[in-house]
C-alpha positions in Angstrom: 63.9 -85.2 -115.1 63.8 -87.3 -118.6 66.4 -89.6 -118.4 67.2 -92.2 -120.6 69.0 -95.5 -120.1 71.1 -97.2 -122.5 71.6 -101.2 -121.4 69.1 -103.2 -120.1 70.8 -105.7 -118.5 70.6 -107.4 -115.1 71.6 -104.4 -113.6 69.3 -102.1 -115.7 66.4 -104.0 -115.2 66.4 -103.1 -111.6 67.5 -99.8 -111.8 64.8 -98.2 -114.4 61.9 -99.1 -112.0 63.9 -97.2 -108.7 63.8 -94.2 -111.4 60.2 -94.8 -112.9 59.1 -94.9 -109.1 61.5 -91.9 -107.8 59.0 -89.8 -110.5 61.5 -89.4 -113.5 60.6 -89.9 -117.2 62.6 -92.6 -118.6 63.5 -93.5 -122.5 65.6 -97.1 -122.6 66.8 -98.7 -125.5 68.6 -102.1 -125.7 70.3 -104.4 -128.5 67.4 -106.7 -127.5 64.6 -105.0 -127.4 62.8 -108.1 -126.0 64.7 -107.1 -122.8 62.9 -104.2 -122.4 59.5 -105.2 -122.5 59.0 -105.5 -118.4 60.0 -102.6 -118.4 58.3 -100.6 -120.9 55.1 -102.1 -118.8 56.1 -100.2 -116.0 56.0 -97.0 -117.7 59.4 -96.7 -119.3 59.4 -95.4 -122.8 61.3 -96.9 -125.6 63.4 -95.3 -128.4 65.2 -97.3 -131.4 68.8 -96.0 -131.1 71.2 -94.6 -128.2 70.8 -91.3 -130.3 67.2 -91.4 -129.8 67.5 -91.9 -126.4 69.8 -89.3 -125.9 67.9 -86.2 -127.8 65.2 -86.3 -125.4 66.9 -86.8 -121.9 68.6 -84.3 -119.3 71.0 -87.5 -118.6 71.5 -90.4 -120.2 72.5 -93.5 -118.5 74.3 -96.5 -119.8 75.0 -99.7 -118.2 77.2 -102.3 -120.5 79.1 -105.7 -120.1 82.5 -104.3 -121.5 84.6 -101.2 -123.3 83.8 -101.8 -126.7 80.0 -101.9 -125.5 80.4 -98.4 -124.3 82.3 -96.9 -127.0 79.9 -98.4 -129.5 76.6 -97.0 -127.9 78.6 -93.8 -126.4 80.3 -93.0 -130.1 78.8 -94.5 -132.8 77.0 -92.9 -135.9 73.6 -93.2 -133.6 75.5 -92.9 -130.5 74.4 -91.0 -127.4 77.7 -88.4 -128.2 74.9 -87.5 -131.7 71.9 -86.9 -129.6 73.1 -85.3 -126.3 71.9 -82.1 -126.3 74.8 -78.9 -124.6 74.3 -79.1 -120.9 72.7 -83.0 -120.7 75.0 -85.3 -118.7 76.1 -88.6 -120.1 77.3 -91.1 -117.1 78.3 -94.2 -118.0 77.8 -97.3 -115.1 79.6 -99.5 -116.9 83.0 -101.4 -114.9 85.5 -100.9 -117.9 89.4 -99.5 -118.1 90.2 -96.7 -116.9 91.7 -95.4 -119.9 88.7 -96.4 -121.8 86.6 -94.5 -119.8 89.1 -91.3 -120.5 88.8 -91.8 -123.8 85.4 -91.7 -124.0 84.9 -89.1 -121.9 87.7 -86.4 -124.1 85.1 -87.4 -127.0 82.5 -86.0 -125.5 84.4 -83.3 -124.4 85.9 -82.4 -127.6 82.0 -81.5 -128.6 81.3 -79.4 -125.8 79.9 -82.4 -123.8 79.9 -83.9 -120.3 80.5 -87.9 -119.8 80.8 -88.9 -116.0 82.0 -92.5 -114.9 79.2 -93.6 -112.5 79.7 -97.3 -111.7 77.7 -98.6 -109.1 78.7 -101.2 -106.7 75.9 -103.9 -105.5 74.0 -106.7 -107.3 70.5 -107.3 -107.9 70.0 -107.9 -104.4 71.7 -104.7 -103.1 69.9 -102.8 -105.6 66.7 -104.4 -104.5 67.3 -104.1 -100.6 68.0 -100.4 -101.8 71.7 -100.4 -100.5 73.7 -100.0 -103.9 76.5 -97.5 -104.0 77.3 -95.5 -107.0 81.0 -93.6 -107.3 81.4 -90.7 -109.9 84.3 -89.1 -111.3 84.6 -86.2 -113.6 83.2 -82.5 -113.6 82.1 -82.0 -109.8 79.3 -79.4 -111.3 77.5 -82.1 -113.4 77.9 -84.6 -110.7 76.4 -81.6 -108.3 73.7 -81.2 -110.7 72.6 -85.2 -110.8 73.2 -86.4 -107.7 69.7 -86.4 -106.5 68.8 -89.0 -109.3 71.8 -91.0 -108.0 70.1 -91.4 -104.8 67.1 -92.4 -106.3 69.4 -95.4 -107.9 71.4 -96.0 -104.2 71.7 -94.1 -101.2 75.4 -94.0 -100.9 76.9 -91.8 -103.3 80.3 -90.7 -103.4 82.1 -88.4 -105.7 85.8 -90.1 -106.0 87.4 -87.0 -108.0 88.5 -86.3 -111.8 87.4 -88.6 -114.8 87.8 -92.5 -114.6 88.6 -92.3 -111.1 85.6 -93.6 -109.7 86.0 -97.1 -112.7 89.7 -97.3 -111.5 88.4 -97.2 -107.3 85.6 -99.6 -108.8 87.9 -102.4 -109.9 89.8 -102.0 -106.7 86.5 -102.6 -104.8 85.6 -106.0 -107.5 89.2 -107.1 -106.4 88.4 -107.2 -103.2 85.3 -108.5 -103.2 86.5 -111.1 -105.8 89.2 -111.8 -102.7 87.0 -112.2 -100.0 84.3 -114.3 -102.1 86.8 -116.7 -103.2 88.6 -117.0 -99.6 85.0 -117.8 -98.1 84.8 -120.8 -100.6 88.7 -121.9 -99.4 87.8 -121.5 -96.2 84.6 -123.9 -96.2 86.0 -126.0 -98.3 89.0 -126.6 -95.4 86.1 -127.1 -92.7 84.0 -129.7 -95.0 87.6 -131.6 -95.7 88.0 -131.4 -91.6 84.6 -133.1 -90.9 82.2 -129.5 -90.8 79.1 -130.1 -92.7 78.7 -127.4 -95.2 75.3 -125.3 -93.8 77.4 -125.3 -90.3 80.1 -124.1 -92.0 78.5 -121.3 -93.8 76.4 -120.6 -91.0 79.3 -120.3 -88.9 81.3 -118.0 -91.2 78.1 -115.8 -91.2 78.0 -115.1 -87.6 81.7 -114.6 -87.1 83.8 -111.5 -87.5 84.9 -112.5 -91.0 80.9 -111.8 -92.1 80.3 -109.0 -94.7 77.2 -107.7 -96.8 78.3 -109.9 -100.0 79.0 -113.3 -98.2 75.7 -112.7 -96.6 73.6 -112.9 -99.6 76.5 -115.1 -101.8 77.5 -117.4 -99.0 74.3 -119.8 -99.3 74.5 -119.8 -103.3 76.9 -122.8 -102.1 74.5 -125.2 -100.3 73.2 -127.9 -102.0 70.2 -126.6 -104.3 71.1 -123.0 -103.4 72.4 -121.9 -106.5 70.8 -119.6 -108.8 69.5 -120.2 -112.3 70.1 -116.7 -112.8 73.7 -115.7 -111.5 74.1 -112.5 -110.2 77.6 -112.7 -111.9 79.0 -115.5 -113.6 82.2 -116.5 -113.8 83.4 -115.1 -117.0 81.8 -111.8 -116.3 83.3 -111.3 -112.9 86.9 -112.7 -114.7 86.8 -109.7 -117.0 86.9 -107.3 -113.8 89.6 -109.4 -112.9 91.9 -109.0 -116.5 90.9 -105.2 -115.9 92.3 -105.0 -112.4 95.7 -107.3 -113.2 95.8 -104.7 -116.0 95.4 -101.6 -114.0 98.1 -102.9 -111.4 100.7 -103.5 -114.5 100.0 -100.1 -115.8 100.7 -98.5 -112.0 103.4 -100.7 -110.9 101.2 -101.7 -108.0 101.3 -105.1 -106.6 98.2 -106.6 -107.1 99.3 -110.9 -106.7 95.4 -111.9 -105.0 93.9 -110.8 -108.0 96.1 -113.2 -109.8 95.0 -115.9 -107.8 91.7 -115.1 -107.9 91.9 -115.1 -111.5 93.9 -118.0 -111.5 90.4 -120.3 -109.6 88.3 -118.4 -112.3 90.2 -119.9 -115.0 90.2 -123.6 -112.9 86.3 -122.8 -112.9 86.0 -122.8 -116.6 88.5 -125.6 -116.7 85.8 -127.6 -115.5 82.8 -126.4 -117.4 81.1 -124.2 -114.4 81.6 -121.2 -115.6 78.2 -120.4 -116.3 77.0 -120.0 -112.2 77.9 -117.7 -110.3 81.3 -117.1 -109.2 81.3 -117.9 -105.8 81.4 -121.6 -107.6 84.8 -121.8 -107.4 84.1 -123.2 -103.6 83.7 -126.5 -106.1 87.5 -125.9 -107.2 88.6 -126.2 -103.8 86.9 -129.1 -103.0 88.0 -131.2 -106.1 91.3 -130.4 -105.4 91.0 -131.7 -101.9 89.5 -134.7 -103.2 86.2 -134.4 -102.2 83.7 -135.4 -104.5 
């Protein structure tokens, strides 16, 4: 198929190549067009607006940090919603409100157009290891229709049901992945204060029952020298999932109080200027508070 991809993030730099290599033609653009260039050596072609993208490609992608990211590449004068051609698919990867995502998606609807929520669940490294997840809501048709280029993206593909559903089950997942991340840091953070060196620790919490796919590639960021120069999500982006989820439990009247602890350490992290690693940083939080240097 031609595709085209919109965001060339962290995330989009990894999936473009699964596409390239799964044999689709794919069109990117960025803000940052600097961003694209490893890309663009791989084979991917490059057009100067979203709207450019979007008037070659069967389905447009876009991947973006926040709502207002989406809207402005989705509906603005050289938006995707001006080039999509009747019967292209717009799906949107982004992790952003629920009723943002509606929105959005009525726009494109209003023109005869179809926008599906397709966030994906992973990081670099479950993208890499080929073990991503992507969830779709919206017209079960067009997901039909695309979901062999999902699989090229991540092997586990599920459709959740009608528009935004699939962002709204995707900030449930972030909660509880935001949860158990944090927990693992409180939890090594009590064995260190008990006399458990750190590696054993972590090591362990890595062969015990309480073991899952994220701690197993997060867990280490927290030994000494372990920690990426690159996070796979820093603080402040992994907050904003956060906000969204505290938001969406306001809005349903569901209970949500371990998101608002977890967003209560994310706010300690920045308190203490290390927001900019990854997240699973806040282990420091809990050690400064035990006293532990």
């Amino acid at each position: 198929m031609n595709l085209g991809f919109v965001g060339l993030g962290v995330m989009g730099q990894g999936i473009v190549p699964r596409l390239i290599a799964a044999g689709h033609r794919v069109t990117g653009w960025n803000r940052s067009k600097d961003k694209a260039k490893p890309l663009i050596a791989q084979g991917m072609a490059w057009a100067d607006t979203p709207r450019a993208v979007a008037a070659g490609s069967d389905l447009v992608f876009s991947c973006l940090t926040d709502g207002a990211a989406v809207r402005a590449v989705a509906l603005g004068e050289d938006g995707v919603i001006a080039g999509l051609a009747p019967g292209a698919v717009y799906a949107d990867m982004s992790t952003i409100s629920p009723d943002a995502s509606r929105e959005i998606s009525a726009a494109f609807a209003a023109k005869g157009l179809t926008m599906l929520d397709t966030p994906i669940s992973g990081s670099p490294v479950t993208l890499a290891q080929g073990s991503a997840s992507v969830m779709v809501g919206g017209d079960k048709a067009a997901f039909d229709r695309i979901e062999p280029v999902l699989r090229a993206i991540g092997p586990k593909v599920t459709y959740i049901g009608a528009s935004a559903l699939a962002v709204q089950m995707k900030i449930a997942i972030n909660l509880l992945l935001m949860v158990e991340v944090i927990a693992f840091g409180e939890a090594v953070a009590l064995a260190e204060k008990g006399g458990v060196t750190r590696e054993i620790a972590v090591d362990a919490i890595l062969k015990s029952v309480a073991a899952s796919p994220v701690l197993g590639y997060r867990g280490p960021f927290i030994l000494e020298g372990k920690m990426p120069a690159v996070p796979l999500a820093d603080v402040t982006l992994q907050q904003k999932d956060m906000v969204l989820a505290l938001d969406l439990g306001r809005k349903l009247g569901s209970p949500v109080p371990l998101a608002a602890a977890a967003n209560e350490m994310m706010n300690a992290c920045r308190g203490l200027g290390i927001d900019a690693n990854d997240f699973v940083v806040a282990h420091q939080v809990y050690r400064r508070l035990g006293g532990q240097s």
